[in-house]
N, CA, C and O atoms as CSV, one atom per row, in Angstrom:
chain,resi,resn,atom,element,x,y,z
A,1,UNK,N,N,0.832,-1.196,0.000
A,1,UNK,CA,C,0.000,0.000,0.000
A,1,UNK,C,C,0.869,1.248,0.000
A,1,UNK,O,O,1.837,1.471,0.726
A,2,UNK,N,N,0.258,2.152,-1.108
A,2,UNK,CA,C,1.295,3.595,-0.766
A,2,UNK,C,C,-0.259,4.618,0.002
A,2,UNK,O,O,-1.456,4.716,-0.270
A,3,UNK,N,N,0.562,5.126,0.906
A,3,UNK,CA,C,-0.298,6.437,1.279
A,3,UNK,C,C,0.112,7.670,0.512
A,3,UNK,O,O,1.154,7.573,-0.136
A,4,UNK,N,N,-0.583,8.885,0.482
A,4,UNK,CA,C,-0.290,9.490,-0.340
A,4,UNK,C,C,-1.252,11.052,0.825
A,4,UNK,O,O,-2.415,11.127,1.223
A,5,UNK,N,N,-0.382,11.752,0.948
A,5,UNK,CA,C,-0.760,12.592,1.831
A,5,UNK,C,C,-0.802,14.556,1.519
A,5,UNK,O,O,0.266,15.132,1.725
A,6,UNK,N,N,-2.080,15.471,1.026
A,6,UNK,CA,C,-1.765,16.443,0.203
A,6,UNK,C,C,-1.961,17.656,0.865
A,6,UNK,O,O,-2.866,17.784,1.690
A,7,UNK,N,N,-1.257,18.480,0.600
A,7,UNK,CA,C,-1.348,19.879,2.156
A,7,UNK,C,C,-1.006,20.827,1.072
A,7,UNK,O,O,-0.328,20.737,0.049
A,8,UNK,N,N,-1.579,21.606,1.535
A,8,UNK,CA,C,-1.275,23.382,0.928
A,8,UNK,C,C,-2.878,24.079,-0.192
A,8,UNK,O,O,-2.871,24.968,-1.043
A,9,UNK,N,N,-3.883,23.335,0.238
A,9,UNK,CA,C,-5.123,24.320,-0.311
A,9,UNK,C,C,-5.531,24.555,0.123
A,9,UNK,O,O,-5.479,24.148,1.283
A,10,UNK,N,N,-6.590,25.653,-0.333
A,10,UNK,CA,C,-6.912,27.008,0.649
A,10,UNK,C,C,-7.864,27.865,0.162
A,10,UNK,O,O,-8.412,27.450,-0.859
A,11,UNK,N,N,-8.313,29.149,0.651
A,11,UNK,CA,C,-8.960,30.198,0.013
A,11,UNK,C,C,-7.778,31.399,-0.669
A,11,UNK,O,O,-6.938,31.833,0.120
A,12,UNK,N,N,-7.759,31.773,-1.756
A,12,UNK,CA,C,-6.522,32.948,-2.715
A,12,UNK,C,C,-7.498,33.525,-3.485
A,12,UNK,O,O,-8.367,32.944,-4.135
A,13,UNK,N,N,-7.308,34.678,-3.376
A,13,UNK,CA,C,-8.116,35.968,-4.751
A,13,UNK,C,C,-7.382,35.196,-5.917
A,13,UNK,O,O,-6.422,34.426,-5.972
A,14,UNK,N,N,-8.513,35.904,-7.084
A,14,UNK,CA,C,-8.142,35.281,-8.168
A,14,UNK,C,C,-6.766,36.286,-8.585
A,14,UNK,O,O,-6.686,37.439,-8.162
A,15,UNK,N,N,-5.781,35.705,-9.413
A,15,UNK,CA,C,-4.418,36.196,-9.833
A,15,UNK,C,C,-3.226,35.837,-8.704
A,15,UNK,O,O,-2.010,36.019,-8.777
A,16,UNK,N,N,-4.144,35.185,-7.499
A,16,UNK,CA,C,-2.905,34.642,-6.326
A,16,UNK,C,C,-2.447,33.407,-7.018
A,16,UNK,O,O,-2.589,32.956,-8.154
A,17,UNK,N,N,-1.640,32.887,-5.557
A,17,UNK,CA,C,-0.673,31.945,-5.895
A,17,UNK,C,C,-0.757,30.685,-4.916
A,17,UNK,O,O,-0.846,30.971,-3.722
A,18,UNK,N,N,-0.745,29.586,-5.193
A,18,UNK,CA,C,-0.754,28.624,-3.963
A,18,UNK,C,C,0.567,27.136,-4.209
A,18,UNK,O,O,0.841,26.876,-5.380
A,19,UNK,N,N,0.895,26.740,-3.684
A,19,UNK,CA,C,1.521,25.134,-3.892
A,19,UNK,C,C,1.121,24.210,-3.373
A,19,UNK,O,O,1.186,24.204,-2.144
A,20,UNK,N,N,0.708,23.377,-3.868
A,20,UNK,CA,C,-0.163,22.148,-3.261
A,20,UNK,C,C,1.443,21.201,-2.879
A,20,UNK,O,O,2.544,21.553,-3.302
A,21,UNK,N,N,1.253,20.278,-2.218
A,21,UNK,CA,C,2.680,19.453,-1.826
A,21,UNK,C,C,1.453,17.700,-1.490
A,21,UNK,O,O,0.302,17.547,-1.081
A,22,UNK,N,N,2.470,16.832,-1.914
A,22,UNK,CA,C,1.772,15.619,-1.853
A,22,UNK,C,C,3.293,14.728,-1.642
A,22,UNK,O,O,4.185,14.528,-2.467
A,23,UNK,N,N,3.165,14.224,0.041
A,23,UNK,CA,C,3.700,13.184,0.436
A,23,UNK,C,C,3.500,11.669,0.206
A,23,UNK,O,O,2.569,11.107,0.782
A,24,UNK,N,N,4.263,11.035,-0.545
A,24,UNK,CA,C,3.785,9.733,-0.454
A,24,UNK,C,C,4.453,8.615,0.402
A,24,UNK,O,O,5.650,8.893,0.459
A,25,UNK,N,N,4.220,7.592,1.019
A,25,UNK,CA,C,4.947,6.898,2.015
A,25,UNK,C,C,4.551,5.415,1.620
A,25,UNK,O,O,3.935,5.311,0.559
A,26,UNK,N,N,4.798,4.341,2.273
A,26,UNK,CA,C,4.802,2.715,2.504
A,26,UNK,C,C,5.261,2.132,1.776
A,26,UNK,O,O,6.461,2.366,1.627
A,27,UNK,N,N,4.690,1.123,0.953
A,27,UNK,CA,C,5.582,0.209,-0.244
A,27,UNK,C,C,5.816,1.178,-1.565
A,27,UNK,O,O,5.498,0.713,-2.660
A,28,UNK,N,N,6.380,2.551,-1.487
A,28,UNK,CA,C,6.407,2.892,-2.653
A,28,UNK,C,C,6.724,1.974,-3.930
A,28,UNK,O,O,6.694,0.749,-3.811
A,29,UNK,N,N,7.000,2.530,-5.042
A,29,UNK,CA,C,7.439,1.823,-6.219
A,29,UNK,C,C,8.623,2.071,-6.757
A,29,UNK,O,O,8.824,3.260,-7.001
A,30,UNK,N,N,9.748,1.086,-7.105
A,30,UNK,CA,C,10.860,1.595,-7.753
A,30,UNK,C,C,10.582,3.186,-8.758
A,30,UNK,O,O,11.063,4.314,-8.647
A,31,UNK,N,N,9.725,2.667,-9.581
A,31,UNK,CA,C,9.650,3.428,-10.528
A,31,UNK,C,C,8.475,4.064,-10.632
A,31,UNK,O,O,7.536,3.293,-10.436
A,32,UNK,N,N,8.062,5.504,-10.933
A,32,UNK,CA,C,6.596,5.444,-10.999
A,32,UNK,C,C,6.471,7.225,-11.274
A,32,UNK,O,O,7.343,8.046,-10.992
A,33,UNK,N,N,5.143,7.506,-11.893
A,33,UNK,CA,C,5.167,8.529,-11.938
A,33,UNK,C,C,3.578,9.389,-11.144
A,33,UNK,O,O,2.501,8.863,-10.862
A,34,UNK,N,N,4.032,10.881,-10.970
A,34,UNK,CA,C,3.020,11.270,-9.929
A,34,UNK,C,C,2.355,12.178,-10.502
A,34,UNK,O,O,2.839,12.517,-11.582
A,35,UNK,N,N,1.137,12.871,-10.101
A,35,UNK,CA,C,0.218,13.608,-11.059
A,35,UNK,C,C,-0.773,14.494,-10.184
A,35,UNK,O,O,-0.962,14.277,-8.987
A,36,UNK,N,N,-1.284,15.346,-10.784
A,36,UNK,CA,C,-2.237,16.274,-9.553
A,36,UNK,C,C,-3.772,16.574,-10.612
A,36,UNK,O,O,-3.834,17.496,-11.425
A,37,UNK,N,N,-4.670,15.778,-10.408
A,37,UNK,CA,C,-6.061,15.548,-10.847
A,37,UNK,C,C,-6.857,16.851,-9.946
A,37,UNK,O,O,-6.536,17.305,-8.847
A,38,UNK,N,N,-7.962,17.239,-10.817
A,38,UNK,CA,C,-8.830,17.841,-9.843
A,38,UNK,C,C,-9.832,17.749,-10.382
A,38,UNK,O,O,-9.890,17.597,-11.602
A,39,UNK,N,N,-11.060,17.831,-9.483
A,39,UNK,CA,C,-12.488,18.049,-9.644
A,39,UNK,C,C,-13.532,18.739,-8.713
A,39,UNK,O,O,-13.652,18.673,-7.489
A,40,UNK,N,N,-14.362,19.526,-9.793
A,40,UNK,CA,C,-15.000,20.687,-9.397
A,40,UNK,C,C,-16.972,20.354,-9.306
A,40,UNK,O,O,-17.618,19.715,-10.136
A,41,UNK,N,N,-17.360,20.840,-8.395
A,41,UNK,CA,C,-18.527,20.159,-7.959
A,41,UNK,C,C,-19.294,19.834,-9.735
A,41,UNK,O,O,-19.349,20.679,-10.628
A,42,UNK,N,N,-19.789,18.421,-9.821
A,42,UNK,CA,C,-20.749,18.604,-10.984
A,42,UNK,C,C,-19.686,18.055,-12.441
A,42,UNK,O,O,-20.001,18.080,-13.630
A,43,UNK,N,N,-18.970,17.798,-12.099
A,43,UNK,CA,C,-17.671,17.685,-13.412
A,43,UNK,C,C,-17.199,16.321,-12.881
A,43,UNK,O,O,-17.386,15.639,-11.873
A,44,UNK,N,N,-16.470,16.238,-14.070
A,44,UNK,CA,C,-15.543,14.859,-14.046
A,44,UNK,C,C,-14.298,15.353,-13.495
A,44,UNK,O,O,-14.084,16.565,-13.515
A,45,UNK,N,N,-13.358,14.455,-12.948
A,45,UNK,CA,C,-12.386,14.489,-12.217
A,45,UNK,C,C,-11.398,14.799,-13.875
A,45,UNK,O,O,-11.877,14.293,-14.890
A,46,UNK,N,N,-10.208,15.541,-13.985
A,46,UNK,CA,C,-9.304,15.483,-14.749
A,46,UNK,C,C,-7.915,16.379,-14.689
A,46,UNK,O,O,-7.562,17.441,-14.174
A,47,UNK,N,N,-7.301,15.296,-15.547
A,47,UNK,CA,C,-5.837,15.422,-15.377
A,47,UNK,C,C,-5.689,17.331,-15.430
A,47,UNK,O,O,-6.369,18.060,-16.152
A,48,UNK,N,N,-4.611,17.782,-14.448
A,48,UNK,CA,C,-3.988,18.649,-14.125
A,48,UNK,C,C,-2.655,18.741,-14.600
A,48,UNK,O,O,-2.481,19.607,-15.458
A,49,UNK,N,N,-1.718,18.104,-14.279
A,49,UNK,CA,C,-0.721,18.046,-14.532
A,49,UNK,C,C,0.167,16.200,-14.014
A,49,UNK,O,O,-0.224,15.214,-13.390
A,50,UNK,N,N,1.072,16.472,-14.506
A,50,UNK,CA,C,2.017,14.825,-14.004
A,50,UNK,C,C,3.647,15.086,-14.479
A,50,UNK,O,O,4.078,15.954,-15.237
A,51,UNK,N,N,4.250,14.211,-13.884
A,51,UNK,CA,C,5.502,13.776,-14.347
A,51,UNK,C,C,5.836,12.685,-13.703
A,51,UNK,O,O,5.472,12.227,-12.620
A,52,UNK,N,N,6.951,12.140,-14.912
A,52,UNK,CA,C,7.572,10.967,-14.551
A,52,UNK,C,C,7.961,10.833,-13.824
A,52,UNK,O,O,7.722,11.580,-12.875
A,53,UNK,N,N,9.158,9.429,-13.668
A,53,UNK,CA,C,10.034,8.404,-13.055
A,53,UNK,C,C,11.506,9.757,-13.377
A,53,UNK,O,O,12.193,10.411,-12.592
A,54,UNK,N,N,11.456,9.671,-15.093
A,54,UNK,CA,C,12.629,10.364,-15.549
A,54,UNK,C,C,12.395,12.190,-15.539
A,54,UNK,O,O,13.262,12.800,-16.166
A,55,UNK,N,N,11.538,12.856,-15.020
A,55,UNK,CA,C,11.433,14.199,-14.841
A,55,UNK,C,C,10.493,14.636,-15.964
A,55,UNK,O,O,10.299,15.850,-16.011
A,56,UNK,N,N,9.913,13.937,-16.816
A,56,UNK,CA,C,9.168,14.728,-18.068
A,56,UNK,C,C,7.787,14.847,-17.704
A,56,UNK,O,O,7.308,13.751,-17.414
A,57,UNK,N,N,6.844,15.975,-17.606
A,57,UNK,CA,C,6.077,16.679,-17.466
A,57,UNK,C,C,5.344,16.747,-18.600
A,57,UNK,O,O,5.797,16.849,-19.740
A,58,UNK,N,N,3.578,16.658,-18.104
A,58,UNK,CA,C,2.593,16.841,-19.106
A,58,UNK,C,C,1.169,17.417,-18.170
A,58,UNK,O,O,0.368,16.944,-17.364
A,59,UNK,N,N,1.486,18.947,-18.959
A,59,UNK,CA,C,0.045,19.463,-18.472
A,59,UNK,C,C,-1.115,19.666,-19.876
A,59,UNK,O,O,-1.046,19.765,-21.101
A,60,UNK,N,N,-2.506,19.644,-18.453
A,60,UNK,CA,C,-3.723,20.308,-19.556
A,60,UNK,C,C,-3.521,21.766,-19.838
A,60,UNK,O,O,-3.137,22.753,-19.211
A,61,UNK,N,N,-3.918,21.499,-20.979
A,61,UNK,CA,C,-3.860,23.078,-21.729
A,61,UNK,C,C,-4.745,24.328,-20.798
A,61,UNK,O,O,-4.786,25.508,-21.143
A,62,UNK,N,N,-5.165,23.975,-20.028
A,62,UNK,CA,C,-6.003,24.990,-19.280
A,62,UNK,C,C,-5.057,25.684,-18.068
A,62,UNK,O,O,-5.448,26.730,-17.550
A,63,UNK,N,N,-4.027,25.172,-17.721
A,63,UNK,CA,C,-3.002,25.504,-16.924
A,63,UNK,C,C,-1.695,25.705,-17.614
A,63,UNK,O,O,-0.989,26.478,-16.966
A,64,UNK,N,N,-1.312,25.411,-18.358
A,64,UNK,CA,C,-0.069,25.562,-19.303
A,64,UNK,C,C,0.421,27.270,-19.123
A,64,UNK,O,O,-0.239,28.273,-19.394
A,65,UNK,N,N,1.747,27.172,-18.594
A,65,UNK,CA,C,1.917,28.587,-18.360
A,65,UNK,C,C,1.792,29.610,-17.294
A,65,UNK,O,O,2.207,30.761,-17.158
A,66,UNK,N,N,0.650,28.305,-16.164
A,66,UNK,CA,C,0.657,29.014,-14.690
A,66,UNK,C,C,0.729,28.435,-14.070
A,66,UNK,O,O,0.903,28.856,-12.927
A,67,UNK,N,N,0.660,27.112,-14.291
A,67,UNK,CA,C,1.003,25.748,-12.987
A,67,UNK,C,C,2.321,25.081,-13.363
A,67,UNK,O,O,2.642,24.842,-14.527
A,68,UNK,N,N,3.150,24.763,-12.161
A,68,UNK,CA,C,4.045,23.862,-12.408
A,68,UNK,C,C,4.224,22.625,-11.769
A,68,UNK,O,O,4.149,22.661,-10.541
A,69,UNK,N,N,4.426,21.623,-12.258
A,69,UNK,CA,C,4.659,20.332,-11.341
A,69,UNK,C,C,5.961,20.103,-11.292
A,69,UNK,O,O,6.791,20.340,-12.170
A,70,UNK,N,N,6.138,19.587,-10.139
A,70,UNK,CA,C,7.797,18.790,-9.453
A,70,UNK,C,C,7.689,17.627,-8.607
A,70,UNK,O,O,6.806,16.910,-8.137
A,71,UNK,N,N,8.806,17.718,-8.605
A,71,UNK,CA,C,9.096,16.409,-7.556
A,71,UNK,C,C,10.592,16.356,-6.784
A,71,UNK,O,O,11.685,16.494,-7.333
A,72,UNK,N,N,10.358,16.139,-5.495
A,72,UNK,CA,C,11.557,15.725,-4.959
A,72,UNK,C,C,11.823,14.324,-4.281
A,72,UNK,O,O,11.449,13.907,-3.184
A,73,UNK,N,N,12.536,13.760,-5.208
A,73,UNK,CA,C,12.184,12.255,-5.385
A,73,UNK,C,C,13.099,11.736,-3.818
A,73,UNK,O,O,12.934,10.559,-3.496
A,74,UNK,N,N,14.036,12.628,-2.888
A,74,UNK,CA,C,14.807,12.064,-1.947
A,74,UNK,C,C,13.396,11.873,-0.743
A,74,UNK,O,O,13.216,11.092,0.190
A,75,UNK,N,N,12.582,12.997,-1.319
A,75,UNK,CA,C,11.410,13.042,-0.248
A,75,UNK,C,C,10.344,12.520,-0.648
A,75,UNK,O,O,9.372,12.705,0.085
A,76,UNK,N,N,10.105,11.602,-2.069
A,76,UNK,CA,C,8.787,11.436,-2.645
A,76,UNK,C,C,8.069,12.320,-2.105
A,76,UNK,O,O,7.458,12.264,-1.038
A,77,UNK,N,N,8.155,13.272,-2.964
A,77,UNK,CA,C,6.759,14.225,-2.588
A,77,UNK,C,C,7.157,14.902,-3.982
A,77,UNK,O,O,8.305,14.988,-4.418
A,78,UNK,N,N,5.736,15.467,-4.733
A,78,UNK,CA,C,5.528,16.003,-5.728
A,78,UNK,C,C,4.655,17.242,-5.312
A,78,UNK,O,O,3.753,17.254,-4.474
A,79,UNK,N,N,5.220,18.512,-6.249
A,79,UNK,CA,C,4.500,19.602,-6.033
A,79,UNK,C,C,3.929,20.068,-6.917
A,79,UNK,O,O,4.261,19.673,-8.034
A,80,UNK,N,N,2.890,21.047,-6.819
A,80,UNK,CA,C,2.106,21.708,-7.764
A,80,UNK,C,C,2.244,23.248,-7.293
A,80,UNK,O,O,2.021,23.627,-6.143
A,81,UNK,N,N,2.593,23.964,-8.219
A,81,UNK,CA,C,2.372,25.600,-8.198
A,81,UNK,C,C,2.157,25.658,-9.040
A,81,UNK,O,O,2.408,25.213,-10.160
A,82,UNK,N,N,1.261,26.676,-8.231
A,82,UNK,CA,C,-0.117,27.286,-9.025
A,82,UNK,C,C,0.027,29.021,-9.009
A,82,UNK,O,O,0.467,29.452,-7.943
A,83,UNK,N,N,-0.220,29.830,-9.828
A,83,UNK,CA,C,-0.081,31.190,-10.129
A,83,UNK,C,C,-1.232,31.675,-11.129
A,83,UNK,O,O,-1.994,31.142,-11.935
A,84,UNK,N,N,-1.033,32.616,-10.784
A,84,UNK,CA,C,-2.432,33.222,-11.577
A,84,UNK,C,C,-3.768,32.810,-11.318
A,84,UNK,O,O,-4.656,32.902,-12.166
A,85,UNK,N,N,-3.977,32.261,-9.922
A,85,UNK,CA,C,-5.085,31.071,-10.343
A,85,UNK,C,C,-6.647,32.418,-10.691
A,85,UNK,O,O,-6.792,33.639,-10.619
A,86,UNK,N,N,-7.428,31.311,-11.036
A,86,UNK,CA,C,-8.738,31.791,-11.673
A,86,UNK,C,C,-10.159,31.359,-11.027
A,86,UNK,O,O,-10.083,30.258,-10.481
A,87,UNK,N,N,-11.336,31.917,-10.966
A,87,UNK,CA,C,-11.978,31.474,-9.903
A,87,UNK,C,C,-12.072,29.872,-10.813
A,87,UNK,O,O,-12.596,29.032,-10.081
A,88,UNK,N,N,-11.747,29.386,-11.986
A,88,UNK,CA,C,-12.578,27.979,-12.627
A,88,UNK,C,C,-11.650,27.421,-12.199
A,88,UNK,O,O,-12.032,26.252,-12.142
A,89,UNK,N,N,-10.638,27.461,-11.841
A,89,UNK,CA,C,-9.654,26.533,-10.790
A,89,UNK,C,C,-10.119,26.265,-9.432
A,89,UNK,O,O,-9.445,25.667,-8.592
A,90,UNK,N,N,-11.274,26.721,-9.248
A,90,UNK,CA,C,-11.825,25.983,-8.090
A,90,UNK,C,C,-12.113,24.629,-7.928
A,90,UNK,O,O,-13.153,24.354,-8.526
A,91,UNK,N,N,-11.634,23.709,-7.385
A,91,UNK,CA,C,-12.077,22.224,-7.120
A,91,UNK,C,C,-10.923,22.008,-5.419
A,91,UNK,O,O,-10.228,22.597,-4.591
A,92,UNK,N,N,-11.525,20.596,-5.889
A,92,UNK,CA,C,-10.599,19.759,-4.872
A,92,UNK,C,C,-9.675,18.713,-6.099
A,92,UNK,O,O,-9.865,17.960,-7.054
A,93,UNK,N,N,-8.603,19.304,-5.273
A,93,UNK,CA,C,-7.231,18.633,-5.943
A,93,UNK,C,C,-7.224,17.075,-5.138
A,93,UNK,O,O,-7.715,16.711,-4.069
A,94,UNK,N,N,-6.408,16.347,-6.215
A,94,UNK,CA,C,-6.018,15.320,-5.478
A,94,UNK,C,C,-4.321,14.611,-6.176
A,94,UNK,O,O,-3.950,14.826,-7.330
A,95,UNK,N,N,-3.964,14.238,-5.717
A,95,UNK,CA,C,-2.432,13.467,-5.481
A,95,UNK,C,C,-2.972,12.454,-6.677
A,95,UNK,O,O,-4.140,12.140,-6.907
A,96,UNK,N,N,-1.990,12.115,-7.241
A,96,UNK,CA,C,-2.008,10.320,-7.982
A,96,UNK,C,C,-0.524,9.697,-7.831
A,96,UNK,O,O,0.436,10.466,-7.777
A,97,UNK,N,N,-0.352,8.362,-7.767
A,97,UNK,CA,C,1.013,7.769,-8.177
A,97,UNK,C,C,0.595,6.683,-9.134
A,97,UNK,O,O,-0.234,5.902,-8.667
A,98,UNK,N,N,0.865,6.532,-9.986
A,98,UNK,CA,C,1.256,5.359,-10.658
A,98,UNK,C,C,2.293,4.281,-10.840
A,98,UNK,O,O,3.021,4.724,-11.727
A,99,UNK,N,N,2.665,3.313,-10.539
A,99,UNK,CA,C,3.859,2.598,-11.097
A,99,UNK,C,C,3.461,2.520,-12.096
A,99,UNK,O,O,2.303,2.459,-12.509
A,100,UNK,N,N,5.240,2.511,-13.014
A,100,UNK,CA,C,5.457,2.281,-14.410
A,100,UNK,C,C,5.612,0.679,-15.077
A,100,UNK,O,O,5.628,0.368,-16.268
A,101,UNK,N,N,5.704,-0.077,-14.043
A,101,UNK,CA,C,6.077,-1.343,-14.838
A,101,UNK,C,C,4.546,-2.202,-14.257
A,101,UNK,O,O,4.297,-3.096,-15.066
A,102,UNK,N,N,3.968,-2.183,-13.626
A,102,UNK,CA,C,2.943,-2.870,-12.292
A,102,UNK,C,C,1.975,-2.094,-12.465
A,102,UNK,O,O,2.068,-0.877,-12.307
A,103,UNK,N,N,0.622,-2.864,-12.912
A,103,UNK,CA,C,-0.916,-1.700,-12.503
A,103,UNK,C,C,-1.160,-1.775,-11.191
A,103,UNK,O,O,-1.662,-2.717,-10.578
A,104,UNK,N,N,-0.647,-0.359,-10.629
A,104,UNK,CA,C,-1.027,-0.372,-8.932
A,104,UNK,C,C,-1.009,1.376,-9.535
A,104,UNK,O,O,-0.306,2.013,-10.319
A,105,UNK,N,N,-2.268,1.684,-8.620
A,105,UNK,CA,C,-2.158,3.052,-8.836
A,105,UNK,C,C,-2.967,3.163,-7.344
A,105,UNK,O,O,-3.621,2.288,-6.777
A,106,UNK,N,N,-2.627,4.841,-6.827
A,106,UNK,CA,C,-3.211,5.195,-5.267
A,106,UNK,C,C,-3.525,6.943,-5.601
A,106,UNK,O,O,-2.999,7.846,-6.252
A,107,UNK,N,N,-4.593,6.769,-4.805
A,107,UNK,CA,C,-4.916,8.336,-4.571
A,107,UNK,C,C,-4.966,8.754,-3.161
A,107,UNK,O,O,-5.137,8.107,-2.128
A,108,UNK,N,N,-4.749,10.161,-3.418
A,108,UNK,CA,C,-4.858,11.128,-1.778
A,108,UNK,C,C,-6.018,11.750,-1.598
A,108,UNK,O,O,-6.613,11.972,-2.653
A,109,UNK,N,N,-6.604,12.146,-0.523
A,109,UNK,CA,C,-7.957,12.396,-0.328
A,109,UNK,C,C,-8.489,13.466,-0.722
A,109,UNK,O,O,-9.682,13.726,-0.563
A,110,UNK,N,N,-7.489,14.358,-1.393
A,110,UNK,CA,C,-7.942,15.535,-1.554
A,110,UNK,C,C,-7.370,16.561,-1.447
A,110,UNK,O,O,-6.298,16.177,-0.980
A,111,UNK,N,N,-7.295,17.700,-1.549
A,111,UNK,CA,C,-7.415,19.073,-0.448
A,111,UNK,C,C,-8.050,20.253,-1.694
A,111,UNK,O,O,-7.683,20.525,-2.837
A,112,UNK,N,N,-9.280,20.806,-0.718
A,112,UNK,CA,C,-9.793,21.995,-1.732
A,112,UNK,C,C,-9.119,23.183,-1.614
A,112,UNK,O,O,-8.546,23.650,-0.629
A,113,UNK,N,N,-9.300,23.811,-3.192
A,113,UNK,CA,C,-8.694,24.767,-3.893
A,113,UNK,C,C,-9.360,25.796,-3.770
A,113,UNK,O,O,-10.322,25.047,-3.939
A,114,UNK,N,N,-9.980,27.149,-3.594
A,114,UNK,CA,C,-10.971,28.004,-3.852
A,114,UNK,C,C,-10.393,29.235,-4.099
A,114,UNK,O,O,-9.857,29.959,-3.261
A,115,UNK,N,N,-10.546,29.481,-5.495
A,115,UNK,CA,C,-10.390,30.686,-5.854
A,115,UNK,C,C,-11.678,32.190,-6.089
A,115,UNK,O,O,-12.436,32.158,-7.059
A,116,UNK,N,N,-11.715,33.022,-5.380
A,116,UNK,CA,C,-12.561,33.520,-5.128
A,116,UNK,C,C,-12.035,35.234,-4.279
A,116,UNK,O,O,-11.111,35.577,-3.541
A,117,UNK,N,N,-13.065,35.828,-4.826
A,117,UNK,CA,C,-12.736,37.451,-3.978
A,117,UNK,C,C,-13.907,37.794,-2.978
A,117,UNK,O,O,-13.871,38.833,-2.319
């Protein structure tokens, strides 16, 4: 089992800034890559951003240019900054890991986003 643990959302005016941070812990995976999903009341859950095992990064075009994803792989933990946000960036974020070689995938519970004045 991996846990997967996500801290840093909040209430920010729109054009603020936030970083979401997602700890993961237990049987991690040699290899694997991590990702930050969100969903907004009434919608389908969808991809935000991700990156690999090897550092390569793939965002939705709706963030391209104001969100960034990372990772600090000594700490498994992957980050998300966020800039500029907009009130339609309102949801609840959530964590993903995937392994790359093994279908095992885990999610984190959450943490809401609210952009708003």
């Amino acid at each position: 089992q991996v846990q997967l643990v996500e801290s840093g959302g909040g209430l920010v005016q729109p054009g603020g800034s936030l970083r979401l941070s997602c700890a993961a812990s237990g049987s991690i995976f040699s290899d694997y890559a991590m990702g930050w999903y969100r969903q907004a009341p009434g919608k389908q859950r969808e991809l935000v951003a991700s990156i690999t095992n090897g550092g390569i990064t793939n965002y939705a075009d709706f963030v391209k240019g104001r969100f960034t994803i990372s990772r600090a792989y000594a700490k498994n933990t992957v980050y998300l900054q966020m800039n500029s946000l907009k009130p339609e960036d309102t949801a609840v974020y959530y964590c993903n890991t995937k392994a790359t070689y093994v279908p095992a995938e885990y999610w984190g519970q959450g943490t809401q986003v609210t952009v708003s004045s």
